[in-house]
C-alpha positions in Angstrom: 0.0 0.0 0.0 2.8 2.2 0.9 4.7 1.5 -2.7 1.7 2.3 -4.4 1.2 5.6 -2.7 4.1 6.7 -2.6 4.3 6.2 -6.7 1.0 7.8 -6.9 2.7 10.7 -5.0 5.6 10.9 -7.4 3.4 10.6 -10.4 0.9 13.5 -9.3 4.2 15.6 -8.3 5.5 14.8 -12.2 2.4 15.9 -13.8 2.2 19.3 -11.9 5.9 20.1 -12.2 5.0 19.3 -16.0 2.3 21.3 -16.3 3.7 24.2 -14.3 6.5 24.3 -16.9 4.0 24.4 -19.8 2.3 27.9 -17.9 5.9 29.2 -17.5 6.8 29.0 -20.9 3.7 29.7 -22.2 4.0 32.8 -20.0 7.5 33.6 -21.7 6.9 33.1 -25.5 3.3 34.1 -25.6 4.1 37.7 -26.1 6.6 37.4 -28.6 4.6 34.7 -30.7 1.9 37.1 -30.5 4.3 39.7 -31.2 4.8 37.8 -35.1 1.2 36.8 -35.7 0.5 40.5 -35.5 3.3 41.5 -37.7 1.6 39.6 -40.4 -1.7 41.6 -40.1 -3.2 43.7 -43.3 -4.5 46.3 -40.5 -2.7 48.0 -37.6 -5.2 46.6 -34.9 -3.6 44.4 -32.5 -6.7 43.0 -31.2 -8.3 42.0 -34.5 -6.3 40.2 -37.6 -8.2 41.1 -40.5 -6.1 39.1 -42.8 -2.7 37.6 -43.6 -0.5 40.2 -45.5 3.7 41.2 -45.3 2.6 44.9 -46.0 4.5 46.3 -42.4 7.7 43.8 -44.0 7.7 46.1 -47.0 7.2 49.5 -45.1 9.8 48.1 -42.9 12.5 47.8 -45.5 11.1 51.1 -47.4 12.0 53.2 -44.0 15.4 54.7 -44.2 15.2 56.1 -40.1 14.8 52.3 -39.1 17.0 51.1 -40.9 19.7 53.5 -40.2 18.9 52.6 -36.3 19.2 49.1 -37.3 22.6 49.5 -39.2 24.0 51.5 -36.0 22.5 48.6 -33.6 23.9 46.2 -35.5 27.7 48.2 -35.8 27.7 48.7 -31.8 26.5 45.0 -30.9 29.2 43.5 -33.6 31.9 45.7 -32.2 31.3 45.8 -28.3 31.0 41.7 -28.5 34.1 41.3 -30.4 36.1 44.1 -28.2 34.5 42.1 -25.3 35.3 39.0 -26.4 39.0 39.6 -26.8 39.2 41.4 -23.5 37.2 39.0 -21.6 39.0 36.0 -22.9 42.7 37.9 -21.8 40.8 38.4 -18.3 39.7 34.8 -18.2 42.7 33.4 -18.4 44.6 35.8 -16.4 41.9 34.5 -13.4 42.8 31.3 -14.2 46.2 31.5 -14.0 46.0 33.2 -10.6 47.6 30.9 -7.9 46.4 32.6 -4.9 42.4 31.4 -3.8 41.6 34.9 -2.0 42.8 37.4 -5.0 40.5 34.8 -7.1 37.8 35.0 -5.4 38.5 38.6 -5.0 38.8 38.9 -8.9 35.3 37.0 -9.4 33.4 39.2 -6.9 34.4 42.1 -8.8 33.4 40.8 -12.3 29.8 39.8 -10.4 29.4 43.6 -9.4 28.5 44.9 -12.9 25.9 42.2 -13.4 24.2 42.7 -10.0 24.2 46.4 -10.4 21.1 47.5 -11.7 21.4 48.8 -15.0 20.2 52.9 -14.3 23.5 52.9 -11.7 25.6 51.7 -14.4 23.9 54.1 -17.0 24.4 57.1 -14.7 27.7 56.7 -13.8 29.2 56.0 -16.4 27.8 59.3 -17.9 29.2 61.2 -14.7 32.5 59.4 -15.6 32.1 60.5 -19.5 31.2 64.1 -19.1 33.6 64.8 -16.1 36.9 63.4 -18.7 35.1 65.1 -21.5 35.6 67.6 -19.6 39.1 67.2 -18.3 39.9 66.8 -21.9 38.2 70.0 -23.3 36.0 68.1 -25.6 33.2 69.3 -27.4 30.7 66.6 -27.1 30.7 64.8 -23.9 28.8 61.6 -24.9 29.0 60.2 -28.4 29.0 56.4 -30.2 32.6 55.9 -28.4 31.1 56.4 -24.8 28.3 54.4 -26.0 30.9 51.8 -27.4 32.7 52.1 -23.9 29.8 51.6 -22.0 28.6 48.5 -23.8 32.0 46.7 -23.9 31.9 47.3 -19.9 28.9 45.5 -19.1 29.1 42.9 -21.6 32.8 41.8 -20.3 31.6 39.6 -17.2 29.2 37.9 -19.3 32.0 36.6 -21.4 34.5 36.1 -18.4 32.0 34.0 -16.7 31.6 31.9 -20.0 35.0 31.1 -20.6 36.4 30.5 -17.2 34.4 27.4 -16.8 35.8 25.8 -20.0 39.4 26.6 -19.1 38.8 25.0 -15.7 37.7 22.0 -17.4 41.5 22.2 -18.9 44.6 20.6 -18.0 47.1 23.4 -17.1 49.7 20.9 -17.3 49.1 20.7 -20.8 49.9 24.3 -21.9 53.0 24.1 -19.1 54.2 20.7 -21.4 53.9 22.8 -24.5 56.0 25.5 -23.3 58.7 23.1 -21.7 58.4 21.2 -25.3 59.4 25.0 -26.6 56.5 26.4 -28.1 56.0 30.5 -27.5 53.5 31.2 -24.9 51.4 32.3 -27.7 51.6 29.3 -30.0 50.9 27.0 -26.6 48.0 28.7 -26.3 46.4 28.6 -29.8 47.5 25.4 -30.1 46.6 23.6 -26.5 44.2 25.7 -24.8 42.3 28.1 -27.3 40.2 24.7 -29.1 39.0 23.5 -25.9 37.8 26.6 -24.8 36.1 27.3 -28.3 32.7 27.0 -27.3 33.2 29.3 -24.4 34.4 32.2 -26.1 31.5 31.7 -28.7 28.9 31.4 -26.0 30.4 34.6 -24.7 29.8 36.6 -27.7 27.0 35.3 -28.7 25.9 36.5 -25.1 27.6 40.0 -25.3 26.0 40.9 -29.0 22.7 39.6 -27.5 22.5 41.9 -24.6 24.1 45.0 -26.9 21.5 45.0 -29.1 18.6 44.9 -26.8 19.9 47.3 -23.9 17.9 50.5 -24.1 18.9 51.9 -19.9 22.4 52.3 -20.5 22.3 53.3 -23.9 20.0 56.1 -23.3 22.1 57.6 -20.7 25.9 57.4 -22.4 24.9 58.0 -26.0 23.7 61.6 -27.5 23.1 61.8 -31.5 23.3 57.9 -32.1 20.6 56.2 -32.4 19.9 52.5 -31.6 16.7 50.9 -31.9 15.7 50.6 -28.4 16.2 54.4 -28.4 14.5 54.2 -31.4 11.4 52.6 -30.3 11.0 54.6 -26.9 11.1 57.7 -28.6 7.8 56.3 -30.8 6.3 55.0 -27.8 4.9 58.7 -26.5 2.9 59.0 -29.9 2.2 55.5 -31.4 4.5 52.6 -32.1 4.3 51.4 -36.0 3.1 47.6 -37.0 6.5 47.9 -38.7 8.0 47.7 -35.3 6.4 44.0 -34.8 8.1 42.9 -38.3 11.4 44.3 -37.6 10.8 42.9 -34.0 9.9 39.5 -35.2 12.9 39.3 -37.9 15.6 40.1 -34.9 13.8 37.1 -33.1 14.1 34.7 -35.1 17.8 35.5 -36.0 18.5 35.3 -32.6 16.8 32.3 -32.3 19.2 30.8 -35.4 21.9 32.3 -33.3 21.7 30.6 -30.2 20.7 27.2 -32.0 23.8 27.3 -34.3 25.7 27.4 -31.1 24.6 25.2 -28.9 24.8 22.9 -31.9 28.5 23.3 -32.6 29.2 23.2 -28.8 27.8 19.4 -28.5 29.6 18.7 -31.6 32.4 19.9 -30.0 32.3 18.4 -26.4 31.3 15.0 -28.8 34.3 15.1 -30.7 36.3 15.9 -27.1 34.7 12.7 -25.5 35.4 10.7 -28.5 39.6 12.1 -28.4 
């Protein structure tokens, strides 16, 4: 009797843990596949689809301020996540090579601080910081697209620290040691030893870091003046009316991130499969 209850017990417990994780992720991706059925309506209602067209598509593409906020999104998220990247890597590894625990720990408490900070702190002082060397400096613009470029490369760096520290803990250091003693430059030990088995760290990093560039709008909006991104874009239609064109753009940059994050968690399990295999 007890067996059987206590299976009952366990089934009933599967079934609602099942069922809550259907409402939570109907919760998530309800808006945003919402979000595309609506990009595909003939009429800018978004309570009433009077019929299937791609007319907010072609306005999209026919809109020359969108698209220029698009091109600039797209320039600042490609080269914030690749400054980042290279940055963040060359901080990974100088973490890892760090003998002493405390300074360690030390160094990862400090990478944490820009991710738990909420993102208005951030925003605001890094324009204090801006406009008091713009100052310093006697420039004549305080905030332009390299404070903005500044600004993004600094909060996307502990994203890709904490994404490729892992993988080089999962390394042997011995190994990059053996290649040196062997005598092969610090650099070509590296490229050679380390850098292919911390491959899919780096690209989870900045796939991470060009994800979170091109949606922030807080920081954005407080270290940029004259440059406009999208989210700035969008917030500046919300006081009047935000175009259907919105959804369409909206709905293209979903489902390219989508790709995005699928293309890389597939080469990551090929690579950890061909790892296992070696």
């Amino acid at each position: 009797m007890k067996s059987g209850t206590k299976s009952g017990t366990n089934g009933g417990m599967k079934t609602f843990n099942r069922v809550v994780m259907v409402l939570v992720y109907a919760f998530l991706y309800a808006p945003l596949l919402l979000m595309v059925f609506f990009s595909f309506n003939s009429a800018k209602s978004t309570s009433v689809f009077e019929g299937f067209s791609f007319k907010w598509y072609g306005e999209l593409f026919s809109s020359s301020d969108t698209l220029e906020a698009l091109r600039n999104t797209l320039i600042l998220a490609v080269a914030s996540a690749l400054i980042a990247t290279v940055l963040g890597t060359i901080a990974a590894m100088g973490i890892f090579r760090v003998r002493s625990k405390f300074f360690k720990q030390t160094m990862l408490t400090v990478t944490n601080i820009p991710m738990m900070n909420p993102d208005i702190v951030t925003g605001v002082s890094l324009m204090l910081l801006f406009v008091f060397v713009g100052r310093l400096l006697g420039a004549s613009e305080y905030l332009n697209f390299w404070t903005l470029l500044i600004a993004h490369v600094t909060f996307n760096l502990p994203y890709v620290i904490l994404n490729v520290l892992p993988k080089l803990n999962q390394t042997d250091r011995s190994l990059f040691e053996a290649a040196q003693d062997l005598g092969a430059p610090p650099a070509k030990a590296f490229s050679m030893v380390v850098m292919p088995q911390i491959v899919p760290g780096i690209v989870s990093g900045a796939i991470m870091a060009f994800t979170l560039s091109l949606d922030d709008f807080v920081i954005s909006y407080y270290t940029s003046s004259g440059f406009q991104t999208l989210p700035l874009k969008i917030y500046s239609m919300t006081k009047k009316i935000v175009k259907p064109d919105m959804y369409a753009l909206s709905s293209i940059m979903f489902v390219a991130v989508l790709a995005l994050l699928l293309i890389s968690n597939i080469f990551q399990m090929r690579t950890e499969k061909k790892q296992a295999k070696g």
